[in-house]
SEVOTOR-872284 format. One record per residue (C-alpha): x, y, z; residue number from 1. Coordinates in Angstrom, 3 decimals, decimal comma, padded with zeros to 6 digits, m for minus. Layout:
residues N
[atom [X; Y; Z]; NUM]
...
end
This chain:
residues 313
[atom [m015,304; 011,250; m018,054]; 1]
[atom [m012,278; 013,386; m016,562]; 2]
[atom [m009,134; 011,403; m015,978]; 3]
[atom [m005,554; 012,246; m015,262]; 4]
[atom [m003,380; 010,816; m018,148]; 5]
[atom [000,261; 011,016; m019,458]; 6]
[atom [001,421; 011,314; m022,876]; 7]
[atom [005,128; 010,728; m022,247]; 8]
[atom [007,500; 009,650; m018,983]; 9]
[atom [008,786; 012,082; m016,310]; 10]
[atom [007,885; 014,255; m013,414]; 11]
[atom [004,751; 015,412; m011,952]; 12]
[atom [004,126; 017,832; m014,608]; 13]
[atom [003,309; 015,200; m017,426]; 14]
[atom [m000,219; 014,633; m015,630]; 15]
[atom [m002,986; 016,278; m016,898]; 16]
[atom [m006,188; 016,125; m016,739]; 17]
[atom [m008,100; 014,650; m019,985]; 18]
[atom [m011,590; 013,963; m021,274]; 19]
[atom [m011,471; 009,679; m022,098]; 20]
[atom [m014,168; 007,556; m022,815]; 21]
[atom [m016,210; 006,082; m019,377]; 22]
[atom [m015,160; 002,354; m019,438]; 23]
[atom [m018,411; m000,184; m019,245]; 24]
[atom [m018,307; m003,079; m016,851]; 25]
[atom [m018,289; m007,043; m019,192]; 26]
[atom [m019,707; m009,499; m017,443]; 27]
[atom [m018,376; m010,123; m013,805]; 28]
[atom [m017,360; m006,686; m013,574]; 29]
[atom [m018,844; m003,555; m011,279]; 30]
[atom [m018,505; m000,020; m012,694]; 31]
[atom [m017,639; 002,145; m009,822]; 32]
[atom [m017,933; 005,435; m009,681]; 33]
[atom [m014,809; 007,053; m007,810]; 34]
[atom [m015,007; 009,183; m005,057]; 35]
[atom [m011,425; 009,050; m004,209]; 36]
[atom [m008,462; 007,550; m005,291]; 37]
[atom [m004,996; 006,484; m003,417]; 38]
[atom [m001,834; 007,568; m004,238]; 39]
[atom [000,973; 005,511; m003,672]; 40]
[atom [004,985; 005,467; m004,395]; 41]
[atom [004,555; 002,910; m007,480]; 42]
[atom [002,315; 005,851; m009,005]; 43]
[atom [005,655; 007,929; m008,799]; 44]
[atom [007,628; 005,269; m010,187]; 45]
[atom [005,596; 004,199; m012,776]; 46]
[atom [004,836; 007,492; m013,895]; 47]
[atom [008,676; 008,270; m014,089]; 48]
[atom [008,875; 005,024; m016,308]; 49]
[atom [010,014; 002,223; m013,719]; 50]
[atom [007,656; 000,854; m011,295]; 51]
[atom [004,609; m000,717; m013,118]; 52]
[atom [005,481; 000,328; m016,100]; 53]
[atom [006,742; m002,767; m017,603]; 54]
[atom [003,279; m003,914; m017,282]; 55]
[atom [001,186; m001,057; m018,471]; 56]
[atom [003,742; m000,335; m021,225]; 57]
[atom [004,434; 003,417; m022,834]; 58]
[atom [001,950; 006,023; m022,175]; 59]
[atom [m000,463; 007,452; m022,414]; 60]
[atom [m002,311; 005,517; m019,708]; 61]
[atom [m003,953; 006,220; m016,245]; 62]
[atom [m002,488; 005,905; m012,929]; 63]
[atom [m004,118; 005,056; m009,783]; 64]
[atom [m004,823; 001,344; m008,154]; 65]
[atom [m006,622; 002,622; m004,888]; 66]
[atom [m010,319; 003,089; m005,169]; 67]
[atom [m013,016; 004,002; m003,058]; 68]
[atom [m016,379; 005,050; m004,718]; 69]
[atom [m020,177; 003,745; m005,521]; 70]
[atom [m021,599; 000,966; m007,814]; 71]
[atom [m023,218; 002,830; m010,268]; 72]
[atom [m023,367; m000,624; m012,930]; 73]
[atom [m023,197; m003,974; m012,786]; 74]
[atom [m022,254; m006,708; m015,642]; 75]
[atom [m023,798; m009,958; m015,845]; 76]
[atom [m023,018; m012,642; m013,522]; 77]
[atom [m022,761; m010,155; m010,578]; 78]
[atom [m024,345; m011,132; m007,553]; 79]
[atom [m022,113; m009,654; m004,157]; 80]
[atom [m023,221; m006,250; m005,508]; 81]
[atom [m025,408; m003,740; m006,465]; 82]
[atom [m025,863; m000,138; m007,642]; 83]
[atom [m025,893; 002,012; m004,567]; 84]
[atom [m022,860; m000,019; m003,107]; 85]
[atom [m020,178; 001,876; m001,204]; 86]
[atom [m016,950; m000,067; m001,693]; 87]
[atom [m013,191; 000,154; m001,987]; 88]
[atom [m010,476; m001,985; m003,476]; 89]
[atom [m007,658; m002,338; m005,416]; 90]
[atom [m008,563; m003,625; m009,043]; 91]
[atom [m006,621; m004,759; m011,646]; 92]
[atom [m003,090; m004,909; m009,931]; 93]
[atom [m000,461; m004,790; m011,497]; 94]
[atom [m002,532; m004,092; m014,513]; 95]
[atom [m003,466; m000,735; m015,602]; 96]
[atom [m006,492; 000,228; m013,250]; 97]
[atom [m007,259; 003,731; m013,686]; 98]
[atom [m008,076; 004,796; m010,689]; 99]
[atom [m007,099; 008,482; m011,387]; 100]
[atom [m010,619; 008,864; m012,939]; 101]
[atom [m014,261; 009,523; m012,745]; 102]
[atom [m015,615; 005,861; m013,211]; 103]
[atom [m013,502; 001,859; m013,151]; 104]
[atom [m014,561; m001,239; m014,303]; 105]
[atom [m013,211; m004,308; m012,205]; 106]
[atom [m014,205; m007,748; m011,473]; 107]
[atom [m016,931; m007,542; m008,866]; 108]
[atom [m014,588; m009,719; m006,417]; 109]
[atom [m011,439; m007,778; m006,429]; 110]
[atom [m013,953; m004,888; m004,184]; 111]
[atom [m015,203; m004,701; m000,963]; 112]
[atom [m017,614; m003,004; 001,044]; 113]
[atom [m015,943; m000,157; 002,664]; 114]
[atom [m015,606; 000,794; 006,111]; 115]
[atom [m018,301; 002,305; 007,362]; 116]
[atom [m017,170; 004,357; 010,121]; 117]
[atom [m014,528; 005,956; 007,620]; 118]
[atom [m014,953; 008,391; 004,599]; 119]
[atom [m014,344; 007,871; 001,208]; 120]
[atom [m011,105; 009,570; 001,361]; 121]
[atom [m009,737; 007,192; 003,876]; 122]
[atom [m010,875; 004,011; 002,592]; 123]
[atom [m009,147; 005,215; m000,695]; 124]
[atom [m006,151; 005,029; 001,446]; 125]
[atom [m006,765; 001,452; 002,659]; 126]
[atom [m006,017; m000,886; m000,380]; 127]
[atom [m002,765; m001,214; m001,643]; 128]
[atom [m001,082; m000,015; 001,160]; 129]
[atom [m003,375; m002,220; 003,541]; 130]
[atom [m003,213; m005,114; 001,870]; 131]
[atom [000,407; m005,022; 001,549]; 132]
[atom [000,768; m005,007; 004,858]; 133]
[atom [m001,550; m007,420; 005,422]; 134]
[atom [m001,122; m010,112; 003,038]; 135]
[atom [003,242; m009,536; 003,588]; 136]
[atom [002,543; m010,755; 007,503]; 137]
[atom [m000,328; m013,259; 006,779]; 138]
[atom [000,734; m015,173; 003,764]; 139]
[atom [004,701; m014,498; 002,882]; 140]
[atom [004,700; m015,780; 007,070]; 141]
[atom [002,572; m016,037; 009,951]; 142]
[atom [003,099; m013,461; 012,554]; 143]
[atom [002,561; m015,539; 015,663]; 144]
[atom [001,814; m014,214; 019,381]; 145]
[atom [004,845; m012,934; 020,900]; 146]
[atom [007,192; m012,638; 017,558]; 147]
[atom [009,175; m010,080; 017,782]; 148]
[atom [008,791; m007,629; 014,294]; 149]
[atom [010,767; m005,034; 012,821]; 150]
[atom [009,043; m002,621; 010,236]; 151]
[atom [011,381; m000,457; 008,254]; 152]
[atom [009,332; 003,173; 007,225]; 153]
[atom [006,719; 001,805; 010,200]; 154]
[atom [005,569; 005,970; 009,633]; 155]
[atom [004,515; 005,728; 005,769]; 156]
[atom [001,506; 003,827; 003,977]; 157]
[atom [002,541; 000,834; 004,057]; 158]
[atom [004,147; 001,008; 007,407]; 159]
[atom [001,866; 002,408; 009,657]; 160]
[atom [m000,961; 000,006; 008,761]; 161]
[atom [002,271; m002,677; 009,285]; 162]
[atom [002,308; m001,824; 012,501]; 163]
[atom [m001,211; m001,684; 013,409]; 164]
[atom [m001,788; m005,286; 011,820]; 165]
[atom [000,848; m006,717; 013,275]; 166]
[atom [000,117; m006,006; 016,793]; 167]
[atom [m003,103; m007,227; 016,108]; 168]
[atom [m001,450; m010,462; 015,541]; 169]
[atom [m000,197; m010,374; 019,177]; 170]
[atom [003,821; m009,201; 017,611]; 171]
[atom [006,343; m007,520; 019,645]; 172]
[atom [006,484; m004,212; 017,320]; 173]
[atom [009,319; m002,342; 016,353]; 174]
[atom [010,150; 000,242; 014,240]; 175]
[atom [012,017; 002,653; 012,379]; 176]
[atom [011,545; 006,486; 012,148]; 177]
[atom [012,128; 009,602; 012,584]; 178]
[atom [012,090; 010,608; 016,390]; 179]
[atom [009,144; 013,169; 015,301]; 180]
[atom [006,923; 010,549; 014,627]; 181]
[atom [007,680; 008,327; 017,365]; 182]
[atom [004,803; 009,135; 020,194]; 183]
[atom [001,915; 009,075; 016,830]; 184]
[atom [003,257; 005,486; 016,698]; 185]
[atom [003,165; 004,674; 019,719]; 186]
[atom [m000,275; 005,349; 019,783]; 187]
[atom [m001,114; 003,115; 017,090]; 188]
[atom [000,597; m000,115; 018,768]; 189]
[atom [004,402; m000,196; 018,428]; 190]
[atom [006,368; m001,172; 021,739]; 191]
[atom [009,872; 000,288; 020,553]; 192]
[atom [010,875; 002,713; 017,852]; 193]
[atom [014,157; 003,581; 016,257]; 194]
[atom [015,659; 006,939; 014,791]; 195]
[atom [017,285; 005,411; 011,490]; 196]
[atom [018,886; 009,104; 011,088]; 197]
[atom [020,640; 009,257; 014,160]; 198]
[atom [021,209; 005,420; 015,712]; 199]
[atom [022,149; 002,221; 013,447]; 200]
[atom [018,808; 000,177; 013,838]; 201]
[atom [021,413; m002,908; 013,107]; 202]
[atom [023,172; m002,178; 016,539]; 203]
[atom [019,801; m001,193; 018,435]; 204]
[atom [017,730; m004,340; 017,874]; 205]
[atom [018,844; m007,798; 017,968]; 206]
[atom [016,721; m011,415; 018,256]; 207]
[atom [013,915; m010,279; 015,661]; 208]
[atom [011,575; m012,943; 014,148]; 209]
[atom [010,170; m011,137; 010,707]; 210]
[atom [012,111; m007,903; 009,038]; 211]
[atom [009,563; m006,386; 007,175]; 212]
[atom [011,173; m004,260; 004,698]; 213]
[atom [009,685; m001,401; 003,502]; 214]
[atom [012,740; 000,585; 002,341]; 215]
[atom [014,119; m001,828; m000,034]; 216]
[atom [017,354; m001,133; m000,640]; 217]
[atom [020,274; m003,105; m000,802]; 218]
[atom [022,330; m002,542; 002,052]; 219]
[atom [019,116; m001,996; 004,564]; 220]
[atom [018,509; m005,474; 003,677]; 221]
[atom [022,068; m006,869; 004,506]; 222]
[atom [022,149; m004,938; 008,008]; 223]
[atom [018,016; m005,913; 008,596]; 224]
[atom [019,737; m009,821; 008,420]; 225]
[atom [022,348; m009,248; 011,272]; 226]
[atom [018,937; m008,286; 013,708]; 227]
[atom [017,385; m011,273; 012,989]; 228]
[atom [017,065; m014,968; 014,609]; 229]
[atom [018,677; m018,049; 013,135]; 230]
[atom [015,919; m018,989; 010,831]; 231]
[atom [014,448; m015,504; 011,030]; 232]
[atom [012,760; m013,921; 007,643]; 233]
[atom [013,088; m010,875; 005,975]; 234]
[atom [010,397; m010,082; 003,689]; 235]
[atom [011,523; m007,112; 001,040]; 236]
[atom [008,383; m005,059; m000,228]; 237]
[atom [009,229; m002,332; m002,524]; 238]
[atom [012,460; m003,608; m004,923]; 239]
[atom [012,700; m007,380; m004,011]; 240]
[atom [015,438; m009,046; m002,625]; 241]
[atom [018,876; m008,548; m003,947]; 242]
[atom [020,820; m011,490; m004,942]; 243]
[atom [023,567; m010,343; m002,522]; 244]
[atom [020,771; m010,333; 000,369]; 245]
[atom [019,381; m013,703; m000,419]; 246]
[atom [023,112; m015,421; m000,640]; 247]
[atom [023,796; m013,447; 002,884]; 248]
[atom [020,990; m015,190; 004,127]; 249]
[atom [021,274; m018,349; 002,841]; 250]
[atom [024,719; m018,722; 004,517]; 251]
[atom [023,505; m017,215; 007,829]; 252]
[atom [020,770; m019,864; 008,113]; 253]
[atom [018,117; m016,970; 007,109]; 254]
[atom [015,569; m016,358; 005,064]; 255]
[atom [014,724; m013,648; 002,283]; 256]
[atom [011,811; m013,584; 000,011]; 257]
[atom [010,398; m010,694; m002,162]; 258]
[atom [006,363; m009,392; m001,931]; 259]
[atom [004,146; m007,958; m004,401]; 260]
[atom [000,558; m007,633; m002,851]; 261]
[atom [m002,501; m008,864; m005,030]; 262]
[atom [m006,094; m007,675; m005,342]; 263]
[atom [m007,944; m009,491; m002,505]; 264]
[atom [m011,503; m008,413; m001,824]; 265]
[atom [m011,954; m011,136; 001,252]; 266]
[atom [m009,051; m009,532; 002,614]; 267]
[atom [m010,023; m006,155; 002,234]; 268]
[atom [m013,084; m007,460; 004,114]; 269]
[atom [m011,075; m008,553; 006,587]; 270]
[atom [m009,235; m004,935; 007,471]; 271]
[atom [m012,834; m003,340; 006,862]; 272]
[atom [m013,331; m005,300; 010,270]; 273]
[atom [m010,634; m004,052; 011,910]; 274]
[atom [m011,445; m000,740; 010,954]; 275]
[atom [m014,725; m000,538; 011,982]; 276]
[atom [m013,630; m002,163; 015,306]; 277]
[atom [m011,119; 000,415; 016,006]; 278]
[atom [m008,384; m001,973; 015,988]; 279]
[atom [m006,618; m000,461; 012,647]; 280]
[atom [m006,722; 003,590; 011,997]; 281]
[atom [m006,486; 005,107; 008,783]; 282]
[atom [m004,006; 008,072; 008,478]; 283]
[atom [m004,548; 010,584; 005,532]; 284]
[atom [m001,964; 013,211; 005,502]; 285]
[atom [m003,525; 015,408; 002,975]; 286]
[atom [m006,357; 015,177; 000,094]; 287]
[atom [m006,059; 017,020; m003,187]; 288]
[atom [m008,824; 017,247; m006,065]; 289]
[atom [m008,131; 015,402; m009,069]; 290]
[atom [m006,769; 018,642; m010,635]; 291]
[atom [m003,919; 019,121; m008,537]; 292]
[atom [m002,555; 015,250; m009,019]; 293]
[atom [000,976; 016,890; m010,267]; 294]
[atom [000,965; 018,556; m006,918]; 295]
[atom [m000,011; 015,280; m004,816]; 296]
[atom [002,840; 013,795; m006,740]; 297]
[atom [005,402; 016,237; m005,687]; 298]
[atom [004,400; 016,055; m002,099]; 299]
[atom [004,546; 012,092; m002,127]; 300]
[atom [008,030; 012,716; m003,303]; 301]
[atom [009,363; 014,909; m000,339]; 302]
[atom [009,210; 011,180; 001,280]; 303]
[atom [008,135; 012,696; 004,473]; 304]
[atom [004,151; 011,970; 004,288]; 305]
[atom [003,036; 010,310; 007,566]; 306]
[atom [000,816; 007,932; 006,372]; 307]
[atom [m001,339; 008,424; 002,815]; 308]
[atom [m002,356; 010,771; m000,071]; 309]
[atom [m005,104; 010,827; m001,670]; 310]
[atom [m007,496; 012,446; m004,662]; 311]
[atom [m010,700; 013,450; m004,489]; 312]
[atom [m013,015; 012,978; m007,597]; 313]
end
């Protein structure tokens, strides 16, 4: 089968596309044939040689977690699928997937069936980034009616499904972009949106419940604490929380806890719901064939993307 693989570390230009062996499902396991595949910032840092790649260990591997595609196999001891099944999903995390690539193997579980009122190409955009958001304001907290929220990069992957999920949980939504994408997320749920790059969201929003933190760094994290409640949380996504962050909020009467999301096919059955209700939409910014991978790279990098990439197999 074709697959983009790496031999070494570095930039976009160390993907290429390979002929590799088609993997065969063991027992539990579905092999899926990919239709499209998610692209996502660990992809770029993993690639580069931080990110995942303490797990997957030195090339050559496969990138790629987000899948959408078609059963074409099943192992033994299957019995929620069968050939002919559209699904998506997000195997194998933080384990190498391979979702860059023709054809995956997974446990049966860690799919679901996709959206049906979406393509391929968007419900390759759904997993990690969905279930991030998802599983950050369901299981690190609770998002009860009337919270108020604050979602850091509410315009990228992660952050525009953020928003969508959390005003489906009845939150107050706010969030921070750039003034360009303001009315788009307005139309997807948010009640009040910040410029970061020309107002200090620390001096613009006070009395907020949850911080979800999709920027990660250290001193966000230190000025997301001043805008939150006595006993409010701040949930860091991408980096985890920095010991200087927790010990601020430990003395404030805060709280601080990392995220890393999980493969989760019930949940992914779960935003399949909302999809098809038309309570969550699915933004891909552009989709590029398998080929041009370097080049999906490079644009992911420009961090101005609103919403996902994507490859098409």
């Amino acid at each position: 089968m074709r697959a983009i693989t790496q031999q070494r570390f570095g930039g976009p230009e160390v993907l290429e596309v390979a002929d590799v062996p088609r993997p065969e499902p063991l027992p539990t396991e579905v092999l899926v044939r990919v239709v499209a595949a998610g692209i996502n910032p660990v992809d770029a840092k993993t690639r580069e040689g931080s990110g995942m790649a303490g797990v997957l260990g030195a090339p050559p591997f496969i990138l790629g977690w987000d899948v959408s595609g078609v059963v074409e196999k099943t192992g033994h001891g299957v019995h929620t699928l069968q050939p002919g099944d559209e699904v998506y999903g997000m195997p194998w995390f933080p384990r190498q997937a391979g979702a860059y690539a023709e054809y995956v193997t997974a446990p049966s579980r860690q799919f679901a069936r996709r959206p049906v009122s979406i393509s391929h190409e968007a419900a390759a955009a759904v997993p990690l980034a969905g279930l991030t958001a998802w599983q950050s304001l369901t299981a690190a907290t609770t998002i009860k009616p009337g919270q108020r929220v604050l979602i850091h990069a509410a315009a990228g992957g992660v952050g525009h499904f953020a928003v969508q999920i959390a005003k489906h949980l009845g939150a107050y939504v706010i969030g921070t972009a750039r003034s360009a994408k303001h009315d788009w997320l307005r139309s997807l749920g948010a009640d009040e949106l910040i410029d970061y790059s020309t107002v200090a969201f620390d001096s613009a929003v006070k009395d907020v419940d949850v911080v979800l933190d999709l920027v990660g760094d250290e001193q966000t994290g230190l000025r997301s604490l001043s805008t939150l409640t006595p006993g409010g949380l701040l949930i860091a996504v991408p980096s985890g929380v920095a010991p200087s962050v927790f010990d601020a909020a430990q003395r404030d009467g805060k709280r601080a806890v990392g995220f890393l999301v999980e493969p989760d096919g019930t949940a992914l059955t779960e935003i399949a719901q909302l999809i098809d209700a038309g309570a969550v939409h699915v933004e891909v910014a552009e989709a590029f064939p398998l080929e041009r991978a370097a080049d999906a790279h490079r644009a992911l990098e420009t961090g101005r993307t609103r919403g996902k990439l994507v490859l098409t197999i």
